[in-house]
C-alpha positions, 0 to 999 in steps of 0.5 A, a space after each residue: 602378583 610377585 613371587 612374595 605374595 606381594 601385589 601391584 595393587 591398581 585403583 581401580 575406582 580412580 581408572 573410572 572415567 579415564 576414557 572421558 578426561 583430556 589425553 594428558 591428564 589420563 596419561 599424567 594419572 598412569 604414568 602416577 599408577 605406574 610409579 606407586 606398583 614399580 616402588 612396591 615391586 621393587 622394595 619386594 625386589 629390593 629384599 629377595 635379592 639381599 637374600 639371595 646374595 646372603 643364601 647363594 654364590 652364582 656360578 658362570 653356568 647359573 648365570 648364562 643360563 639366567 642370561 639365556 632365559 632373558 634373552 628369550 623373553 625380552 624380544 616379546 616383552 619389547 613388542 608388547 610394550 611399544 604396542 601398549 606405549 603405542 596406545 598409550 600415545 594415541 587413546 590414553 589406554 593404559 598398559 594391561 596390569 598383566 604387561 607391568 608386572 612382566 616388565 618389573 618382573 624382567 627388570 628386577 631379573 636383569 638387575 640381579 643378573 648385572 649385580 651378579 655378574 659384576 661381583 663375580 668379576 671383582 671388577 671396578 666397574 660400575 653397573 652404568 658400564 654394563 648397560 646390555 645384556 649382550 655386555 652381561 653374556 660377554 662379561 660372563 663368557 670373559 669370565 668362564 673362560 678366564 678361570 677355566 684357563 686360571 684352573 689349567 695355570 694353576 694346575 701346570 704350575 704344580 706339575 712344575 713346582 714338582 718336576 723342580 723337586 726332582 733331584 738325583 740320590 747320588 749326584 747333586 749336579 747331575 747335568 741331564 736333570 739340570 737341563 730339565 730343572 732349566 726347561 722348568 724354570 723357563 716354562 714356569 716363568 712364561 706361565 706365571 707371566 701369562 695374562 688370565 684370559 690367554 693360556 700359554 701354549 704349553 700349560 694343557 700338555 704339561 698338564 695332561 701330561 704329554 709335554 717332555 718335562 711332565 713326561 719325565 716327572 710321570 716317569 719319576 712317580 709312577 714308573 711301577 704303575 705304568 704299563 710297558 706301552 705307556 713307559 716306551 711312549 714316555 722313554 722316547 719322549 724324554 730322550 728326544 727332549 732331554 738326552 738318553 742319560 736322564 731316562 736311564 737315569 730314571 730307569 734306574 731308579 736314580 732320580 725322586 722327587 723331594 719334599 720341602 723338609 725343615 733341617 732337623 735340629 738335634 738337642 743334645 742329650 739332658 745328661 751330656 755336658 756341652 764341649 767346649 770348643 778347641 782352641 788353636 793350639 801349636 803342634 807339638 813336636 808329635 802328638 800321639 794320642 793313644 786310643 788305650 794302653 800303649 807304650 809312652 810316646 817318644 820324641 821324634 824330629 819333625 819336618 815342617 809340614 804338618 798333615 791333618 788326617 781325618 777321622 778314617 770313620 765317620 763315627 770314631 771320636 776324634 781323640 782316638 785319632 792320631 796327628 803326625 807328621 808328613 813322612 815317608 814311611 815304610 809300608 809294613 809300618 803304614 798297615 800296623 797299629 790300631 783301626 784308629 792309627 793312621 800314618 802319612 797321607 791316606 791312600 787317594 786324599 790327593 787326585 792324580 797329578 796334572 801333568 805340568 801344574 805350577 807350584 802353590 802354596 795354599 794357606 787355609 785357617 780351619 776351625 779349632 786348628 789353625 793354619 795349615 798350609 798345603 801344596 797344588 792339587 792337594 786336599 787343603 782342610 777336613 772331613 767329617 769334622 765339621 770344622 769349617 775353613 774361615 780364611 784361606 790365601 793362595 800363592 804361586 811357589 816358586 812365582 812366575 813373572 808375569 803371573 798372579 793369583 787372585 782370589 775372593 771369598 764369601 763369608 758369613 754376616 759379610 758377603 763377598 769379600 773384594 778380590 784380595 791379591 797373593 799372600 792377603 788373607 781371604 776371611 777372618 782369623 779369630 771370628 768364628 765366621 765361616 768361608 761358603 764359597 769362593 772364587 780364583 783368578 789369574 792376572 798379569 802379562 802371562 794369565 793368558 797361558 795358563 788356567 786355574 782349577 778349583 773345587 771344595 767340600 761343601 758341609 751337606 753337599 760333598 765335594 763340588 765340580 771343579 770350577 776355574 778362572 773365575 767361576 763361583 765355588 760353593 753357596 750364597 744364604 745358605 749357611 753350608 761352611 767351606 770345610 776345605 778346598 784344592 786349587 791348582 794352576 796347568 798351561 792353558 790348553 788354548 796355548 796349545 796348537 788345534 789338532 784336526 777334528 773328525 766326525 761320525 754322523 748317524 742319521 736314522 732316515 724314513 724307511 731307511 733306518 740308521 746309515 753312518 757318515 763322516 764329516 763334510 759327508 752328506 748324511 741323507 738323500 735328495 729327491 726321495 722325499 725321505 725324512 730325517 727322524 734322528 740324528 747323532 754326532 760324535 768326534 771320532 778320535 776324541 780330542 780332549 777338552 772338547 765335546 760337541 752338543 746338539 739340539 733339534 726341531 721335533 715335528 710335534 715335540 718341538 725344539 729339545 734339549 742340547 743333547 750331548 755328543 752320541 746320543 740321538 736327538 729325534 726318535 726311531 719308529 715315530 715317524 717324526 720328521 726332523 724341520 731344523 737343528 743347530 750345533 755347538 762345541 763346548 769344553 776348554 779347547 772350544 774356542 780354537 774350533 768352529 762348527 759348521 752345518 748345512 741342510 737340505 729341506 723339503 721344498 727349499 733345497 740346500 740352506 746356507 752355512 750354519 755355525 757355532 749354535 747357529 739354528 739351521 732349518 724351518 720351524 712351524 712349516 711342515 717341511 722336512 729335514 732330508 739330510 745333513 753335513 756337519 764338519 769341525 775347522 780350526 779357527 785361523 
């Protein structure tokens, strides 16, 4: 009987006699009855399998565990049948109805089991290919496996989508965060690249929380509900990983993580008319604009440079401000009139002179303005306008033989411009289109000697970094304008002849703790057996315009970040031995210097020099660092 009720129905009257026929014609008729029971077996079959692939939705478990009942049957099964083929062969006996209705039962279960197990997988596959159940069970094994390691993806993948949505309340290029950003990136590049059936080495500790980049993102979420244990383990590692800079950072509660936002777009009120736009006019000879009843204004000659000064409150409506001209004026006049009245050049619009910057002249065509030209190192444009600057050109004043600027820009519906020389306009004048970005380069026989600097204020961003010699300034598809922009041109430190460079080197040694060295000193021991746990290196004297960085091989972290001069790459109190590191310089004057390293590892001995990033040391071998020795030489 099936499980349906439905019978392998045998006629017994034909089986009369089976005995006195020839060996063949017995065999002939039972194989016949064999076929009529397995096609009213099978149609039975047939309509419980479209109802259970219609009810239910195997799962990997439910499916081995199906496999697992088979495979405890069929070695019994297949005794029996070639003992009853057997006897078949040799008296024409027929199998017992008892061993059909097993075999059809075991064949419809082995069916259901490869359908199954095929549609789970969303393989091309067809069931002639899976042709054992020892292919099933594999398959599905493959299987289980797979969105076991496609759920932990997954899920690192979200810690990561979350750690990239860190950023600092205060400073939007704040470097720390940068280099974990950076980290990010790299991890969710190779997870996101990984195959379904071979999880990436880091994806388990990301999502468990102890590798450094989910470490610092725990930090960031759930600072006040970590206890003081679980907040000093998290610290270390973060420091070690990243630098001190970030978790103090977070301590402070600089950092947040910030969700995806649509900008919010303002209507304006039903009541209130649209203002037109201004239109560019000339500057009269001065223009005075009262914010309420004052005396009638009177003329004054005017010098050729003309300030635009912003409003000194955001929210002050800008007819209450007046415009004049550059003037030196006396001090009891620069602190009278009303709150909206402001003479000269506002206190701190310029940065500090550089010493020995080359004469410009920076034209810049702002919005509803006009030109405006301004000088080197001076604040060409506006704030808290919202007026964006739609071409600018730069130009040596007095000019330097030997000596050009160039300069391109990127612009609204157009992209990057071409590089244009002095005295072309980068941009637009009557488009209405907007400057987004920019960039500056020196060219002819004397670039060489000198640099030039530059950086913007960026509408919702604020005032960039300064940028130089080519390095893009601003945004690309953004839609943020350009509202103004400084630029100056100093002797090119590399001119400079290279001062000598010392260094203070600490080392924090197994059972030892901190000891302080000097450059080219040895910084450890030897034959101690001693580790090296932590290391910090700081040029002492500074020498400017150059810094050092440094990064480090963690037994059981892994390499860190490039850590910045002074902060210890490695960790007191846990034990964790230093295998290799590498260090570099970087700023304006690094190009002059070479940095030069050697070690002393754990059954190696001495290694060779190391140089300028080079990684000095062993990786994934147990072996110790035990000291070190790190000096600085002026390139020949």
């Amino acid at each position: 009987m099936t499980s349906s009720g439905a019978r392998c129905d045998f006629d017994h009257n034909s089986l009369e006699g089976w005995q006195e026929k020839s060996g063949f014609r017995r065999s002939q008729k039972c194989l016949g009855i064999l076929s009529v029971a397995l096609s009213r077996t099978l149609n039975v079959y047939n309509q419980q399998v479209k109802y259970l692939r219609q009810t239910m939705e195997p799962t990997h478990k439910d499916l081995l565990q199906q496999i697992a009942g088979l495979s405890e049957t069929y070695p019994s099964l297949a005794d029996r049948l070639a003992h009853s083929a057997k006897q078949l062969q040799q008296s024409g006996l027929p199998p017992s109805e008892n061993l059909l209705q097993e075999m059809v039962s075991y064949s419809r279960n082995f069916s259901v089991v490869q359908k199954q197990a095929l549609e789970l997988s969303n393989s091309a596959l067809v069931s002639g290919e899976i042709t054992s159940l020892q292919e099933i069970q594999n398959l599905v094994q493959t299987l289980a496996a797979s969105e076991g390691k496609a759920e932990i993806r997954s899920q690192a993948l979200t810690v990561i989508d979350r750690v990239l949505a860190i950023a600092h309340r205060e400073q939007s290029d704040f470097g720390p965060l940068q280099s974990v950003h950076s980290k990010a990136r790299e991890l969710q590049r190779a997870i996101a690249e990984s195959t379904p059936t071979q999880l990436h080495s880091d994806a388990e500790s990301l999502v468990s929380g102890k590798h450094p980049v989910a470490a610092v993102l725990t930090l960031v979420e759930q600072q006040d509900k970590l206890d003081d244990e679980q907040w000093v383990i998290l610290e270390e590692t973060v420091s070690a990983a990243f630098g001190k800079q970030i978790a103090v950072a977070i301590s402070r509660g600089k950092l947040t993580v910030t969700e995806t936002q649509i900008s919010p777009q303002i209507a304006p009120p039903a009541t209130v008319k649209p203002v037109p736009a201004p239109v560019a006019e000339p500057l009269p000879e001065v223009i005075v604009i009262p914010s309420g009843k004052v005396a009638p204004p009177k003329q004054v000659a005017v010098v050729p440079e003309i300030k635009i000064l912003e409003s000194p409150a955001p929210s002050a409506p800008m007819h209450e401000v007046i415009i004049v001209p550059s003037m030196e004026m006396p001090k009891s006049l620069q602190t009278k009139g009303s709150g909206n009245i402001v003479f000269g050049a506002p206190t701190g619009a310029s940065p500090a002179p550089v010493e020995g910057a080359v004469g410009l002249k920076v034209l810049v065509h702002i919005q509803g303005i006009g030109d405006r030209t301004f000088g080197s190192q001076q604040y060409a444009g506006t704030k808290a306008q919202g007026r964006r600057v739609e071409g600018f050109q730069v130009n040596l004043e007095p000019a330097i033989p030997g000596l050009k600027v160039e300069y391109m820009a990127h612009v609204e519906g157009v992209g990057d411009t071409p590089w244009v020389s002095e005295q072309e306009l980068a941009g637009f004048r009557g488009k209405g289109k907007r400057i987004e970005g920019f960039a500056l380069r020196l060219s002819g026989d004397q670039a060489s000697k000198y640099d030039i600097f530059y950086n913007a204020h960026i509408q919702n961003i604020g005032d960039t970094k300064v940028a130089s010699n080519g390095e893009y300034c601003g945004t690309r598809g953004k839609a943020l304008r350009v509202e103004g922009i400084t630029v100056w041109v100093v002797p090119s430190a590399k001119a400079q002849p290279a001062q000598p460079v010392s260094l203070k080197v600490l080392t924090h040694i197994q059972g030892i703790g901190d000891r302080t060295f000097s450059d080219r000193e040895y910084a450890g021991t030897r034959a101690q057996k001693r580790r090296v746990e932590g290391f910090q290196i700081k040029i002492d004297p500074p020498v400017a315009g150059l810094k050092l960085q440094y990064m480090a091989h963690v037994e059981g972290v892994g390499d860190t970040a490039w850590i910045e001069e002074g902060e210890l790459a490695g960790f007191r109190g846990k034990a964790k031995r230093i295998e290799g590191f590498a260090v570099r310089l970087t700023g304006a004057e690094a190009d002059k210097y070479n940095v030069l390293y050697t070690a002393h590892i754990q059954n190696i001995g001495d290694t060779p020099t190391a140089s300028n990033g080079q990684y000095c040391g062993s990786r994934g071998k147990g072996l110790r660092v035990e000291g070190l020795t790190v000096w600085v030489e002026a390139k020949a």
